[in-house]
N, CA, C and O atoms as a MOPAC input file, in Angstrom:
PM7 MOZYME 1SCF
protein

 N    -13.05100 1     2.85700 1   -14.35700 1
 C    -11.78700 1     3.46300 1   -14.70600 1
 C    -11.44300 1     4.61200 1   -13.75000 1
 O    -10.29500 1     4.85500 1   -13.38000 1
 N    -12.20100 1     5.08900 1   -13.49400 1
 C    -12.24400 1     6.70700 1   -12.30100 1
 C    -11.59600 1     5.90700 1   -11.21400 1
 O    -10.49900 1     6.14000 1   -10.70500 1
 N    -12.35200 1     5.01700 1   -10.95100 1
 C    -11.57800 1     4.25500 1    -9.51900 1
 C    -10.30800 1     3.48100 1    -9.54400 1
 O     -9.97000 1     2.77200 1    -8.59500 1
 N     -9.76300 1     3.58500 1   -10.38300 1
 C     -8.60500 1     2.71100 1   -10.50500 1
 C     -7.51300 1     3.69800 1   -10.63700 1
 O     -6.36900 1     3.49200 1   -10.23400 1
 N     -7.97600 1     4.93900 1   -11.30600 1
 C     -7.05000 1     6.00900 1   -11.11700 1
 C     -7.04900 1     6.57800 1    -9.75400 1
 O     -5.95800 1     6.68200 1    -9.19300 1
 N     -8.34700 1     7.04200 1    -9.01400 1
 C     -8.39700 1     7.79100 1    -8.00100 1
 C     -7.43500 1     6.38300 1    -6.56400 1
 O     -6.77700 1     6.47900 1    -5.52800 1
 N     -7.63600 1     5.96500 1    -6.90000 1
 C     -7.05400 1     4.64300 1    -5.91400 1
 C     -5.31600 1     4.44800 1    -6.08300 1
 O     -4.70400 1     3.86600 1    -5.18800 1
 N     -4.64800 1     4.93900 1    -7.20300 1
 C     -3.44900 1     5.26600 1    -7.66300 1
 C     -3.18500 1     6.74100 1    -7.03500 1
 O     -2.34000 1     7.07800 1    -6.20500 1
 N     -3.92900 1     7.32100 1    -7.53100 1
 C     -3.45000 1     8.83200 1    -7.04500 1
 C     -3.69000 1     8.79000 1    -5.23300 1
 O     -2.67300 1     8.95900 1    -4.56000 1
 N     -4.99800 1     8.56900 1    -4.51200 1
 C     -5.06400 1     8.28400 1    -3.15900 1
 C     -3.29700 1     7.50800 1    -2.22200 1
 O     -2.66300 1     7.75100 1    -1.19500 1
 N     -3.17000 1     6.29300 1    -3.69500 1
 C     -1.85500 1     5.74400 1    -3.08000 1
 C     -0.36200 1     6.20900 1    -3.07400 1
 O      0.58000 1     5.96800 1    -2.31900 1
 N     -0.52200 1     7.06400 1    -4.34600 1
 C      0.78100 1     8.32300 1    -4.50400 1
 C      0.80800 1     9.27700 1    -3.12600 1
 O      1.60300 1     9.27500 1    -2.18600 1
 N     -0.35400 1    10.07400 1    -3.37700 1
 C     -0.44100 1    11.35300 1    -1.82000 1
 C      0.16000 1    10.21900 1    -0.23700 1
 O      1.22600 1    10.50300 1     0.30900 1
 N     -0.23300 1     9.67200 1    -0.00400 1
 C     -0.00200 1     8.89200 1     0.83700 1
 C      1.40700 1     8.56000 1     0.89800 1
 O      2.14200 1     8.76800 1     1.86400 1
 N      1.71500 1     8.05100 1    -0.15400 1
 C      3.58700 1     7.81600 1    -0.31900 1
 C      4.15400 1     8.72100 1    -0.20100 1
 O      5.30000 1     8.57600 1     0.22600 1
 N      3.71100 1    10.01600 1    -0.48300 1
 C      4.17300 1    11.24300 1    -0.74900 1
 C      4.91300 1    11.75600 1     0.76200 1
 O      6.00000 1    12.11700 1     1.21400 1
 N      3.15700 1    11.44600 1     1.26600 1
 C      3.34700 1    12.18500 1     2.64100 1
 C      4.08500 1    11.58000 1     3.73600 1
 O      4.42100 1    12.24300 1     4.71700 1
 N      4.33700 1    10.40700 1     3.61200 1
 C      5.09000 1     9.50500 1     4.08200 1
 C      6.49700 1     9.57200 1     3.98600 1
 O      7.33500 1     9.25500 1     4.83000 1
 N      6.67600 1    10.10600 1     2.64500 1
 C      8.49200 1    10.51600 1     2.45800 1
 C      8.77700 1    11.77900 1     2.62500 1
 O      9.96600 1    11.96100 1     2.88400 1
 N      8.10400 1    12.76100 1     2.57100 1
 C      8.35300 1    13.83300 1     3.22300 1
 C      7.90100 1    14.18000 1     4.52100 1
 O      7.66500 1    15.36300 1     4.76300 1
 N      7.72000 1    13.14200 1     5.55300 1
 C      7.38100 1    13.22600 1     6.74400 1
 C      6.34800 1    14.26700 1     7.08800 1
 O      6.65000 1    15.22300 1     7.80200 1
 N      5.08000 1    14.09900 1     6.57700 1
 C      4.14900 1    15.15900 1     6.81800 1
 C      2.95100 1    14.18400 1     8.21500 1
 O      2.20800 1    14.47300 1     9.15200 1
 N      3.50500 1    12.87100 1     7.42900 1
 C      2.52100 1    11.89100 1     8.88200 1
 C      3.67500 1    11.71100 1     9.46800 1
 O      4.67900 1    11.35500 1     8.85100 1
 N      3.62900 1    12.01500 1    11.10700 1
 C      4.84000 1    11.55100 1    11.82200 1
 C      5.22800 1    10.31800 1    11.93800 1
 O      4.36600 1     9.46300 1    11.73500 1
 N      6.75900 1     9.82500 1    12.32900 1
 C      6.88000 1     8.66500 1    12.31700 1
 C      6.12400 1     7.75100 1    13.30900 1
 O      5.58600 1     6.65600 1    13.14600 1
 N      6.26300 1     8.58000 1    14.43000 1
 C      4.98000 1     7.67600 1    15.20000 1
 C      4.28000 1     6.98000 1    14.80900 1
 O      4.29300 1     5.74900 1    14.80000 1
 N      3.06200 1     8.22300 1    14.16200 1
 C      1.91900 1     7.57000 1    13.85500 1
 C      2.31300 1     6.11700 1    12.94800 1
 O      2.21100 1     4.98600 1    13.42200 1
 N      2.73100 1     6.39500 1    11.70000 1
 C      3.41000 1     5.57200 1    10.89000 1
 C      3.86400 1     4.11900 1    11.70900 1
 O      3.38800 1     3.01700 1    11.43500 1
 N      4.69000 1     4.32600 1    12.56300 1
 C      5.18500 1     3.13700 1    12.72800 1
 C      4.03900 1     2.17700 1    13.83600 1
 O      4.21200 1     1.03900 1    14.27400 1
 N      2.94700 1     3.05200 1    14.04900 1
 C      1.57600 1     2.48800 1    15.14800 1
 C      1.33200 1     1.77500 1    14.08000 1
 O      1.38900 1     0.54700 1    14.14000 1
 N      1.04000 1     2.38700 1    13.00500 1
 C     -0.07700 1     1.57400 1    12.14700 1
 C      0.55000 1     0.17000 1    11.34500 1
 O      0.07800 1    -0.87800 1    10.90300 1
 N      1.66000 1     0.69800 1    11.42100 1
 C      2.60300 1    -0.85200 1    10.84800 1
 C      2.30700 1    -1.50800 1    11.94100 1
 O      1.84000 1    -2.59000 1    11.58500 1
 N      2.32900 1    -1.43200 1    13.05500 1
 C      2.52400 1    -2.26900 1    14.22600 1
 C      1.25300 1    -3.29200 1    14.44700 1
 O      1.21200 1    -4.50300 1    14.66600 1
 N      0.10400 1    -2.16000 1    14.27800 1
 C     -1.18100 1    -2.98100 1    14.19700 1
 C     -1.14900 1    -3.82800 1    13.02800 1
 O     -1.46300 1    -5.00100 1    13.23200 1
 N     -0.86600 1    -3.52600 1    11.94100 1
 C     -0.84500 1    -4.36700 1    10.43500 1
 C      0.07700 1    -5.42200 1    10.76900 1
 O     -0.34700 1    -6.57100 1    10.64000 1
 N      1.45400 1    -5.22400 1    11.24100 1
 C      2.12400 1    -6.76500 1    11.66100 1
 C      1.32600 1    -7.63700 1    12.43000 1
 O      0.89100 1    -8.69200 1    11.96700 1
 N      1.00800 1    -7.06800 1    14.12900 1
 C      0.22200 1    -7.63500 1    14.64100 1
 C     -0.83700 1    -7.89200 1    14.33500 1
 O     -1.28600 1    -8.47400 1    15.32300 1
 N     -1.70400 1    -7.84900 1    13.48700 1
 C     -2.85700 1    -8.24200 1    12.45600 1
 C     -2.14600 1    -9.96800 1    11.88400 1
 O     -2.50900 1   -11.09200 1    12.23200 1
 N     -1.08600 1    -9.56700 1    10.94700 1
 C     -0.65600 1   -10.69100 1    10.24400 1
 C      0.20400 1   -11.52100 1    11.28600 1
 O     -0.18000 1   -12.67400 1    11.09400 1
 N      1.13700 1   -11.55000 1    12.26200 1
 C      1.60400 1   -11.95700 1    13.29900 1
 C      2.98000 1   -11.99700 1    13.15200 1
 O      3.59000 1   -12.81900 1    13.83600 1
 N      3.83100 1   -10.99300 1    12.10200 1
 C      4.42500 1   -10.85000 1    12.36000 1
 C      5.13300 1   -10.05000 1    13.15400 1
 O      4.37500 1    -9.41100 1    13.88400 1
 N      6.84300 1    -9.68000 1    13.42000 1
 C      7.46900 1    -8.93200 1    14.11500 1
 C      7.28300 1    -7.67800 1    13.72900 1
 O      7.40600 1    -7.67700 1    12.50400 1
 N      7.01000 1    -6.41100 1    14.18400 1
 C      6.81600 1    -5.12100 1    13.80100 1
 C      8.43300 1    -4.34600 1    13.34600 1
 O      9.40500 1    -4.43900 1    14.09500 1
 N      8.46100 1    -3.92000 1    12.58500 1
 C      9.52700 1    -2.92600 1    12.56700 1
 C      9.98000 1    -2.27100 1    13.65500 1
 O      9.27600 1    -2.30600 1    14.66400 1
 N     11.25700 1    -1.53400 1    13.67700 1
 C     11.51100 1    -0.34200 1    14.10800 1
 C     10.82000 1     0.92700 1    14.06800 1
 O     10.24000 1     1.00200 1    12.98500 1
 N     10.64500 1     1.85000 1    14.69900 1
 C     10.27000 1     3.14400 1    14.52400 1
 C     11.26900 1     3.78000 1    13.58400 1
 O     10.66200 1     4.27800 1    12.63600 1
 N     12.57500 1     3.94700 1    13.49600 1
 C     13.09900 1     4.35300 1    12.76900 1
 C     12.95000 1     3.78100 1    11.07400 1
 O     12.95100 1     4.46000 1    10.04700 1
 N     12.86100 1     2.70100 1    11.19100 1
 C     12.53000 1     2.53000 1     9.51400 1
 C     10.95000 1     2.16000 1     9.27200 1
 O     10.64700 1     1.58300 1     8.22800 1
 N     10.37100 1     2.35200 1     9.82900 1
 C      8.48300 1     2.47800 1     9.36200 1
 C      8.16400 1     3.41800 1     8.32300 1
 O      7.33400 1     3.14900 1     7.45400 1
 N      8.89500 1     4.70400 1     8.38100 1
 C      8.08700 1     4.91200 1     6.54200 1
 C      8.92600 1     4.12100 1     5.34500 1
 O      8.50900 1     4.25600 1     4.19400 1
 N     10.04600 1     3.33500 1     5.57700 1
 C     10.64800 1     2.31600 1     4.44700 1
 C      9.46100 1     0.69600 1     4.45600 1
 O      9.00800 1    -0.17600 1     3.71400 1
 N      9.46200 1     1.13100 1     5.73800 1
 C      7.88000 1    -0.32900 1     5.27100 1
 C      7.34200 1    -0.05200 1     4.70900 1
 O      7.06400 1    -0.52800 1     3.60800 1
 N      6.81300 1     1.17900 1     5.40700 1
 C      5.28600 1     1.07300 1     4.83300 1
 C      5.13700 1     1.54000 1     3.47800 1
 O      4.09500 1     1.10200 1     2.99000 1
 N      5.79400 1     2.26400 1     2.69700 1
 C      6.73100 1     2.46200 1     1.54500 1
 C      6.50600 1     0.85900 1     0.43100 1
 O      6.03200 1     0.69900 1    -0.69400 1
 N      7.14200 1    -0.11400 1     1.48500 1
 C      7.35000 1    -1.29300 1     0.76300 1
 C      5.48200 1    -1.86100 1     0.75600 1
 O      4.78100 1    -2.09300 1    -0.22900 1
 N      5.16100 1    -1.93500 1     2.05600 1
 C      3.29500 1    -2.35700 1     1.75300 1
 C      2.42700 1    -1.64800 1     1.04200 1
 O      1.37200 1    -2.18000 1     0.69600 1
 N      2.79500 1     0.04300 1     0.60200 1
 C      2.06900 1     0.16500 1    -0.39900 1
 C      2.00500 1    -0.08500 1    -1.53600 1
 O      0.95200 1    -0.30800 1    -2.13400 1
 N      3.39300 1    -0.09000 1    -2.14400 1
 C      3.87500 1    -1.02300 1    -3.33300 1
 C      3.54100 1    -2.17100 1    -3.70800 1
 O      3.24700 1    -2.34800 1    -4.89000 1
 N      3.51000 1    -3.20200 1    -2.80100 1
 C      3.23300 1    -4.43300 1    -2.84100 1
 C      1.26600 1    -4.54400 1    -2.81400 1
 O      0.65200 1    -5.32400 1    -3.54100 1
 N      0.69500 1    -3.72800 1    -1.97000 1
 C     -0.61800 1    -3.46800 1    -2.52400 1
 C     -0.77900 1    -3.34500 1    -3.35400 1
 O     -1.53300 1    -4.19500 1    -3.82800 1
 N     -0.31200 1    -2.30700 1    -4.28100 1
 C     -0.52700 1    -1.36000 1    -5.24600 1
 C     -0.33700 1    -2.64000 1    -6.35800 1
 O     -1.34500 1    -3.04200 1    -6.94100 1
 N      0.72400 1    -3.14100 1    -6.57700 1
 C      1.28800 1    -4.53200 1    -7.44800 1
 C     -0.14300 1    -5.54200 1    -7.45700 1
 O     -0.59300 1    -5.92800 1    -8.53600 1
 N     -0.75600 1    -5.89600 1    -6.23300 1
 C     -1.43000 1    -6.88000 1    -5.64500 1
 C     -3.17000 1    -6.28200 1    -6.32400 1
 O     -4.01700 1    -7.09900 1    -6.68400 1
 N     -3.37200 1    -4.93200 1    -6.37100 1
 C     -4.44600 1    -4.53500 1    -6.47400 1
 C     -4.71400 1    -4.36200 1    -8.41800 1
 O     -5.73800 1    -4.44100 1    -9.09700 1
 N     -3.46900 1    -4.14100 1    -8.73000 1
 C     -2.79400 1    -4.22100 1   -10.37000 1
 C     -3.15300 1    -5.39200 1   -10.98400 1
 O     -4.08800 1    -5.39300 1   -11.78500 1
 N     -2.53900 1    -6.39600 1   -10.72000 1
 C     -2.62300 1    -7.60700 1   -10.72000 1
 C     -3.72800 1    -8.09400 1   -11.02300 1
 O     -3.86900 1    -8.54600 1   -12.16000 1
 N     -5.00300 1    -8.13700 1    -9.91700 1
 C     -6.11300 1    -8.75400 1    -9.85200 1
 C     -7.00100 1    -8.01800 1   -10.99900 1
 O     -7.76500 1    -8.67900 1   -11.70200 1
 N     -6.85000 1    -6.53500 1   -11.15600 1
 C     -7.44400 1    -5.57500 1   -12.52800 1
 C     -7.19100 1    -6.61700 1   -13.91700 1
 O     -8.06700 1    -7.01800 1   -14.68300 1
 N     -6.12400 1    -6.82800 1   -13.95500 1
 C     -5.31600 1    -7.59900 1   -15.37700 1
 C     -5.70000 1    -8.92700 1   -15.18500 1
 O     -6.59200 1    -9.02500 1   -16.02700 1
 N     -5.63200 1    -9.84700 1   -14.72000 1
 C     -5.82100 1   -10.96800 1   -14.09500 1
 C     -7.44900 1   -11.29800 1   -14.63100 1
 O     -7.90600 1   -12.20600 1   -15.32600 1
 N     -8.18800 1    -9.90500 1   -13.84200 1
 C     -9.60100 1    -9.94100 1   -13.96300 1
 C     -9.81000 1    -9.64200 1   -16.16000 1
 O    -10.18000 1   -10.46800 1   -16.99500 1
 N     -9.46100 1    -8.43500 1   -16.32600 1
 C     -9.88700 1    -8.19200 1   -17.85300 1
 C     -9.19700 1    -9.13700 1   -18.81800 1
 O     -9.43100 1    -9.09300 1   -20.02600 1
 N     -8.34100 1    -9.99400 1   -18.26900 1
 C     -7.62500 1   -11.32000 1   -19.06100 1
 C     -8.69500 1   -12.07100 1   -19.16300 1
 O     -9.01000 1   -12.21400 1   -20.34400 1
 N     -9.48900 1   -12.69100 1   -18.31500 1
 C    -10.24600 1   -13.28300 1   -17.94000 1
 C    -11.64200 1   -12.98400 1   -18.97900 1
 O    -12.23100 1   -13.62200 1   -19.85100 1
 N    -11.73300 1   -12.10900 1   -18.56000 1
 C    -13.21900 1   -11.33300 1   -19.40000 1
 C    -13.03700 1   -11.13100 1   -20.81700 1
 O    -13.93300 1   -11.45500 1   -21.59600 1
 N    -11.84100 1   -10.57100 1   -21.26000 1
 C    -11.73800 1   -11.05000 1   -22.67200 1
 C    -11.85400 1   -12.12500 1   -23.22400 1
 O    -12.46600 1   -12.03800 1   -24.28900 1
 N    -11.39200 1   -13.51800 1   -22.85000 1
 C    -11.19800 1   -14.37200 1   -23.45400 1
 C    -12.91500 1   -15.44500 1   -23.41700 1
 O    -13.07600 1   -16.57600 1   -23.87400 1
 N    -14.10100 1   -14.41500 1   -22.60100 1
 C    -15.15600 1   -15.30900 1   -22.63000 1
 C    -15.52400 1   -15.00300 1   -24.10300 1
 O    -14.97600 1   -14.17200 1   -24.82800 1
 N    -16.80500 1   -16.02900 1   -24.48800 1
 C    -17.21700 1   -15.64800 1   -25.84400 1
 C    -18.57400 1   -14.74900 1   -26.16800 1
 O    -18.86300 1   -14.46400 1   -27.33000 1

């Protein structure tokens, strides 16, 4: 349970710092760039990289949610 919160809160500060531009966009839009080029897609703009990356933590965050519920669905229903 500690980790499922601290992994929420880790993913808030991060969003945080991301919308109030405390990580520059630079950096920001490097690391999207490697993460597209990882998956093979087209990289963003520099100008909208903290609205990505915004959108990939969300979609983590959903993705990492998911598999928690998914998982204790699962585990309840053994006998």
């Amino acid at each position: 349970m500690i980790g499922i919160v601290a992994f929420h809160v880790v993913v808030l500060v991060l969003a945080l710092t991301i919308l109030r531009r405390i990580v520059p966009v630079k950096i920001v839009g490097n690391m999207l760039g490697y993460l597209h080029g990882a998956i093979g897609i087209t990289k963003p703009p520099v100008e909208q990289a903290p609205k990505f990356a915004l959108i990939w933590l969300v979609a983590f965050t959903v993705i990492v949610d998911g598999c928690i519920v998914f998982l204790v669905f699962l585990t309840s229903r053994l006998p």
